[in-house]
C-alpha positions in Angstrom: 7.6 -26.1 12.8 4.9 -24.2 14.7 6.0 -21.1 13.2 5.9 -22.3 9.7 2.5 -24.0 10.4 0.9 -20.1 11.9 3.1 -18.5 8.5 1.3 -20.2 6.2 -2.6 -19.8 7.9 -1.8 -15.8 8.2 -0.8 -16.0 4.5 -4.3 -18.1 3.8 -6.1 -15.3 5.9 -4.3 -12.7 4.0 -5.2 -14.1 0.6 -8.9 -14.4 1.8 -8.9 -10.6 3.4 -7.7 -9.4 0.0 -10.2 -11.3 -2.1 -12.7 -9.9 0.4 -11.9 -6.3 -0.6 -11.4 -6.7 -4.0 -14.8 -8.1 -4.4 -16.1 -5.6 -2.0 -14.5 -2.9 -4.1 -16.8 -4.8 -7.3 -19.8 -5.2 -5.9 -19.2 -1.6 -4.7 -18.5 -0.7 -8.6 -21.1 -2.4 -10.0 -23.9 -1.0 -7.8 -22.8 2.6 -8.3 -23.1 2.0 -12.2 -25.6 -0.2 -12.5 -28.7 2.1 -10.1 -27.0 4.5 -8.3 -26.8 5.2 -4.9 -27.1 7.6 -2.6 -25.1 9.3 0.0 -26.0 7.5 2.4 -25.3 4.2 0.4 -21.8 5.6 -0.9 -20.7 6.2 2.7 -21.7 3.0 4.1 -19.7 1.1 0.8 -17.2 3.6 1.6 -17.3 2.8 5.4 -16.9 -1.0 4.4 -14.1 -0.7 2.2 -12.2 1.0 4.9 -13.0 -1.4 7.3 -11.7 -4.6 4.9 -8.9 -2.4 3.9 -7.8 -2.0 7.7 -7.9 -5.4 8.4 -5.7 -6.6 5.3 -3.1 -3.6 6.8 -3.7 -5.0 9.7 -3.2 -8.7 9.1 0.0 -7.9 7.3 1.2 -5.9 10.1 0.8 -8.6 12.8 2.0 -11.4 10.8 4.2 -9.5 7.5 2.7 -12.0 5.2 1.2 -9.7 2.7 3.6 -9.3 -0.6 
């Protein structure tokens, strides 16, 4: 039962890392089109995508939750 019970959070937590970078990915969007940024801005939205992005990859490799 354990296992089913830790399945089901690492799904939760892989639902909630994906919504993280998809909004990331928005707000990201909208600020580039809405004022601009600049180089320095793009690389840190860059940066952060890359970080959510690793841990969804990671979350799904530790747990192979993600579909």
């Amino acid at each position: 039962m354990r296992d089913f019970r830790s399945s089901v959070l690492s799904c939760v937590e892989h639902e909630r890392l994906e919504f993280e970078l998809l909004e990331l990915r928005t707000r990201g969007q909208d600020l580039t089109r809405l004022r601009g940024l600049t180089r320095e801005g793009q690389a840190e939205w860059d940066r952060r995508e890359r970080v959510a992005l690793s841990r969804l990859v990671d979350d799904d490799l530790e747990h192979e939750c993600g579909r």
